[in-house]
C-alpha positions, 0 to 999 in steps of 0.5 A: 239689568244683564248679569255680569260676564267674568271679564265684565265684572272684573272691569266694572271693579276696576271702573269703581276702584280706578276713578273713585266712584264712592257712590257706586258698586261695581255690581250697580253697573249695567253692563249694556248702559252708556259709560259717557254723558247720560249713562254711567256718567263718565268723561274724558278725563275719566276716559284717560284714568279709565285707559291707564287702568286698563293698560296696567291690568291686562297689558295693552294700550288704548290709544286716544287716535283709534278710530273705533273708540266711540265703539269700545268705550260705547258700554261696559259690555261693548269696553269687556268685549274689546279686551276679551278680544286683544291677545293674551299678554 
């Protein structure tokens, strides 16, 4: 499993804590491992909670009609670079 980049990290909490994963630690997270179906697990409700979460903490939207979704919310990696990549709000 990679290490954890800062923004990574930071997400992977916000993962745990946001959709109660009780059964899992942030830092059990592979940064590189699929969040949906056989990877983490998560679904399309999760997606939205995971959204929402995501729009509070670093003020921006993201939007249900992006084309590029399966891409960002592809991995925790693929999820951080994304908001690494937005304009500092």
């Amino acid at each position: 499993m990679s290490s954890h980049s800062e923004t990574e990290a930071e997400l992977a909490n916000l993962i745990v804590t946001s959709l109660n994963l009780e059964d899992m630690r942030a830092e059990d997270i592979d940064p590189e491992a699929a969040l949906f179906g056989d990877g983490l697990g998560l679904d399309s409700i999760d997606a939205l909670e995971l959204s929402l979460a995501i729009s509070r903490q670093y003020g921006f939207q993201l939007r249900s009609d992006n084309p590029d979704n399966e891409k960002i919310f592809a991995s925790l990696r693929a999820l951080a670079a994304h908001i690494d990549s937005q304009p500092a709000g």
